[in-house]
C-alpha positions as a LaTeX table, in Angstrom:
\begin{tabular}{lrrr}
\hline
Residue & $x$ (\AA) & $y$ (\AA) & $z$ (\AA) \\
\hline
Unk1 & 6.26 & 8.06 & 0.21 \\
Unk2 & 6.32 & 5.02 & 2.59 \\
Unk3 & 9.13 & 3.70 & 4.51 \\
Unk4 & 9.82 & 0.76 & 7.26 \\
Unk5 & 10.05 & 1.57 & 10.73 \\
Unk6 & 13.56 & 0.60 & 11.19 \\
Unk7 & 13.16 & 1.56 & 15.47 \\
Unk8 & 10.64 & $-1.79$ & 15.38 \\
Unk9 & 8.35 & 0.54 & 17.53 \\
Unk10 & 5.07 & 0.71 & 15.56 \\
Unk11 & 2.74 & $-2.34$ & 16.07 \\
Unk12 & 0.64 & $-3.60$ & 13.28 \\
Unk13 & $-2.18$ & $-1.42$ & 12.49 \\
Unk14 & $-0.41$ & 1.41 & 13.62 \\
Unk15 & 1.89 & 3.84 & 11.48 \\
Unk16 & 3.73 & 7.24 & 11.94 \\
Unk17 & 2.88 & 10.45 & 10.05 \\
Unk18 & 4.48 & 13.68 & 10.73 \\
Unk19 & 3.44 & 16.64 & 8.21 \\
Unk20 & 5.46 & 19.68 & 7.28 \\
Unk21 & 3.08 & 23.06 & 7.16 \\
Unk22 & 3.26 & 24.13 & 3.27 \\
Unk23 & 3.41 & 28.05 & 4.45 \\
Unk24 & 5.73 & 27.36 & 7.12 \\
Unk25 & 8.29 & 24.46 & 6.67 \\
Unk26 & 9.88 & 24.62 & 10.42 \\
Unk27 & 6.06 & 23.95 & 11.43 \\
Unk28 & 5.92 & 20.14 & 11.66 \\
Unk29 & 2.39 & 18.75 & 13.18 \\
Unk30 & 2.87 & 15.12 & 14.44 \\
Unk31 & $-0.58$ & 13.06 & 13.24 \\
Unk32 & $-2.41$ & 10.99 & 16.20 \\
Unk33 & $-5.66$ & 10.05 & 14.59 \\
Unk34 & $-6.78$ & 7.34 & 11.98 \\
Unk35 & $-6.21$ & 7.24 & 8.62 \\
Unk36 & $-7.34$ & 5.99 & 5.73 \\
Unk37 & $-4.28$ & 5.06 & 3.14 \\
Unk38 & $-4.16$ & 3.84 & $-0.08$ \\
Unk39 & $-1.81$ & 3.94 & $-3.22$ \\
Unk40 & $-2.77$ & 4.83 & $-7.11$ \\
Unk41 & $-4.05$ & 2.08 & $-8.70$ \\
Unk42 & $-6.93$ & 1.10 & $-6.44$ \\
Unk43 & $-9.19$ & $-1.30$ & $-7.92$ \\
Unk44 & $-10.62$ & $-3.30$ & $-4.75$ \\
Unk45 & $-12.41$ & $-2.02$ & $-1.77$ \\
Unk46 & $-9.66$ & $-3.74$ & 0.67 \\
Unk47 & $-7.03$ & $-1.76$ & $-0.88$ \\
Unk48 & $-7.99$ & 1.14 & 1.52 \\
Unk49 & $-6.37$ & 0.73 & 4.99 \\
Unk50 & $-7.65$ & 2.23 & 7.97 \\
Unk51 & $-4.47$ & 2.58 & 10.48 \\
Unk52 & $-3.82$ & 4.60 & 13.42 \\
Unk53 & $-1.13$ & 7.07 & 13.69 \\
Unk54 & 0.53 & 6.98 & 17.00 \\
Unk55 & 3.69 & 9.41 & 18.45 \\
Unk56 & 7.13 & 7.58 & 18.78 \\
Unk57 & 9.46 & 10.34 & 19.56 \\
Unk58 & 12.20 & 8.07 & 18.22 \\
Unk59 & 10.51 & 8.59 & 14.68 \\
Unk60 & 10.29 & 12.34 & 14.34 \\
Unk61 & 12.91 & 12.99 & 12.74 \\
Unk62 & 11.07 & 11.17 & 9.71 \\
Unk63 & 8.99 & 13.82 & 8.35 \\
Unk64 & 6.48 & 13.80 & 5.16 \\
Unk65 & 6.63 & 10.37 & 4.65 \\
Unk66 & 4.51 & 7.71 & 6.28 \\
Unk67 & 6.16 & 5.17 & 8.63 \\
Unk68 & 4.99 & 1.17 & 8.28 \\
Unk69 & 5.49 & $-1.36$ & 10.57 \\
Unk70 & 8.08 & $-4.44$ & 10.62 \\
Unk71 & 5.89 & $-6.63$ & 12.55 \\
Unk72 & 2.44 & $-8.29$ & 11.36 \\
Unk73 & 1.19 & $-11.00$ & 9.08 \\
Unk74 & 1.17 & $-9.42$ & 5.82 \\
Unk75 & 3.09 & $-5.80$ & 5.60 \\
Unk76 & 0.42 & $-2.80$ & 5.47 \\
Unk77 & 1.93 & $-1.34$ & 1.97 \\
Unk78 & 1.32 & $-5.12$ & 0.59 \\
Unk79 & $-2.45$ & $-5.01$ & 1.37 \\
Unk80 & $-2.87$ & $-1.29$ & $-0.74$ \\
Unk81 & $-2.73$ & $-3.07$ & $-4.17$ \\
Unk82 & $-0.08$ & $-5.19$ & $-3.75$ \\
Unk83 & 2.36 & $-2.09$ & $-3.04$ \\
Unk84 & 5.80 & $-2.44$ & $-1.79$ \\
Unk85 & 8.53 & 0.59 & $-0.24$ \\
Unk86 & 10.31 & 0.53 & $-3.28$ \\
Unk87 & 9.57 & 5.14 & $-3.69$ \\
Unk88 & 5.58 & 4.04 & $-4.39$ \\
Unk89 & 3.44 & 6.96 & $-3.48$ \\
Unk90 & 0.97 & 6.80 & $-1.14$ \\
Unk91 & $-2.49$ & 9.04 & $-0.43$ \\
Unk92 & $-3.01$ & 9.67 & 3.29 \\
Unk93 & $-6.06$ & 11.04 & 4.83 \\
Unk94 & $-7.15$ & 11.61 & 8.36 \\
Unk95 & $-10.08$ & 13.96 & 7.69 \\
Unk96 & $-12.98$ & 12.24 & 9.77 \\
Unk97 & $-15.19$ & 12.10 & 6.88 \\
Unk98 & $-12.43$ & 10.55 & 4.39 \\
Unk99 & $-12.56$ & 7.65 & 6.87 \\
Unk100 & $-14.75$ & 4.32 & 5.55 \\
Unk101 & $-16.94$ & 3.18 & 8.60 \\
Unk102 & $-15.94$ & $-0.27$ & 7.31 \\
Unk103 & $-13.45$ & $-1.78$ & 5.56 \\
Unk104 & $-12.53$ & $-4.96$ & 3.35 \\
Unk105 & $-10.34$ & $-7.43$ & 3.51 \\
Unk106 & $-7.06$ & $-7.11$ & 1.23 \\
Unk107 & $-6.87$ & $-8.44$ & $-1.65$ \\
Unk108 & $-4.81$ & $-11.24$ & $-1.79$ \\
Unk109 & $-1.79$ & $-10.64$ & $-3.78$ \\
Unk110 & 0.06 & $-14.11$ & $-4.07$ \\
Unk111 & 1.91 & $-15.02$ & $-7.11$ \\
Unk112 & 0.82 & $-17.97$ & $-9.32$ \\
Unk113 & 2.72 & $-20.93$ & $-9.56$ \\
Unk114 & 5.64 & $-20.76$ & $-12.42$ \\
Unk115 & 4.53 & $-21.65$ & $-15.72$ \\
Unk116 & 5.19 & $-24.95$ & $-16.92$ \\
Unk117 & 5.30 & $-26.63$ & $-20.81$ \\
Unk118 & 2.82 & $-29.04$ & $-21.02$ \\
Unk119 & 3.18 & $-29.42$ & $-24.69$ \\
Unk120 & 7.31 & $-29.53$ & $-24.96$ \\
Unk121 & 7.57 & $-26.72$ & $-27.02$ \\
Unk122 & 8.08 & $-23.20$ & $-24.92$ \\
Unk123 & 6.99 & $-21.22$ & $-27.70$ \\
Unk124 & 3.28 & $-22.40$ & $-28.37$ \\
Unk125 & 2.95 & $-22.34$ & $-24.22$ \\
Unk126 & 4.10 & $-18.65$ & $-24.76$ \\
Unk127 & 2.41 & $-17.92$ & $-27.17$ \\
Unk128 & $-1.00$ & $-19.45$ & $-25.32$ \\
Unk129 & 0.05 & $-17.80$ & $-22.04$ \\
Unk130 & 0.06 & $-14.55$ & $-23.50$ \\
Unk131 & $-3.43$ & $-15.24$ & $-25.30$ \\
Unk132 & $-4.72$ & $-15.97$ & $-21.97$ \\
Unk133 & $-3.27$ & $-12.75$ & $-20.62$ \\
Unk134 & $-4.80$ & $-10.44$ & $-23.31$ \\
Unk135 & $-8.29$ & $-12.00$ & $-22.56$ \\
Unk136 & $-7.98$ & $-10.58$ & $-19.09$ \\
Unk137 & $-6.82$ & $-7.70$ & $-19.33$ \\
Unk138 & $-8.93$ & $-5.05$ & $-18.43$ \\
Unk139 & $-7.02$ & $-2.60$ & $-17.02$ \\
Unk140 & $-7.70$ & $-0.22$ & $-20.17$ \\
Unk141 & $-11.32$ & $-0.70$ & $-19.67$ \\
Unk142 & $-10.85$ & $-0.24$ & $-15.93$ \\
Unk143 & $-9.05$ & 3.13 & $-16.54$ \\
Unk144 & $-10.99$ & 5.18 & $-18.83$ \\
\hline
\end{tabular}
């Protein structure tokens, strides 16, 4: 799960991992190298981040979760599909081979304008708006 560095010590591109051992819970191992995250659904090569983990020994008291930064032009969990800190689950690698040796740009995420009538009556523009959406729909394609 991903949380907001409420100490405001992690700079962009940087977040804070510390793992519990499965066999041994008092065992807690502090990650310093890159990682690759990313959050279920990823459809688009820049929702992959590659971040580094740094040590802030006012976060490690925050264990098995994965610590974003305040600061920054566009919040890290926002570039994995559009994700937010709302419980969302993320995966979280820092095997050297799980790393990409390049990565995309984020998608951009914006939301469209508001809908307006054009016609005067909201339910044919509803009713045409929700046409439209069927169309593009693919995520059932996507998936299977």
């Amino acid at each position: 799960m991903g949380i907001m560095d409420e100490e405001n010590v992690l700079e962009y591109g940087q977040v804070f991992l510390a793992v519990r051992n499965s066999a041994d819970k008092s065992d807690v191992r502090v990650i310093t190298d890159q990682v690759v995250v990313g959050k279920n659904p990823c459809y688009h090569p820049g929702d992959l981040r590659v971040l580094q983990c740094v040590d802030h020994p006012s976060l490690r008291h925050l264990v098995d979760c994965i610590v974003f930064p305040q600061r920054g032009p566009r919040p890290h969990p926002d570039e994995c599909s559009g994700s937010d800190l709302d419980g969302d689950l993320y995966f979280v690698s820092w095997e050297k081979h799980m790393i990409p040796p390049k990565t995309c740009e984020a998608m951009d995420f914006t939301a469209p304008p508001p809908i307006s009538s054009t016609t005067g009556n909201v339910v044919d523009t509803m009713a045409d708006k929700f046409v439209e959406f069927l169309k593009g729909d693919n995520l059932g394609i996507i998936s299977k």
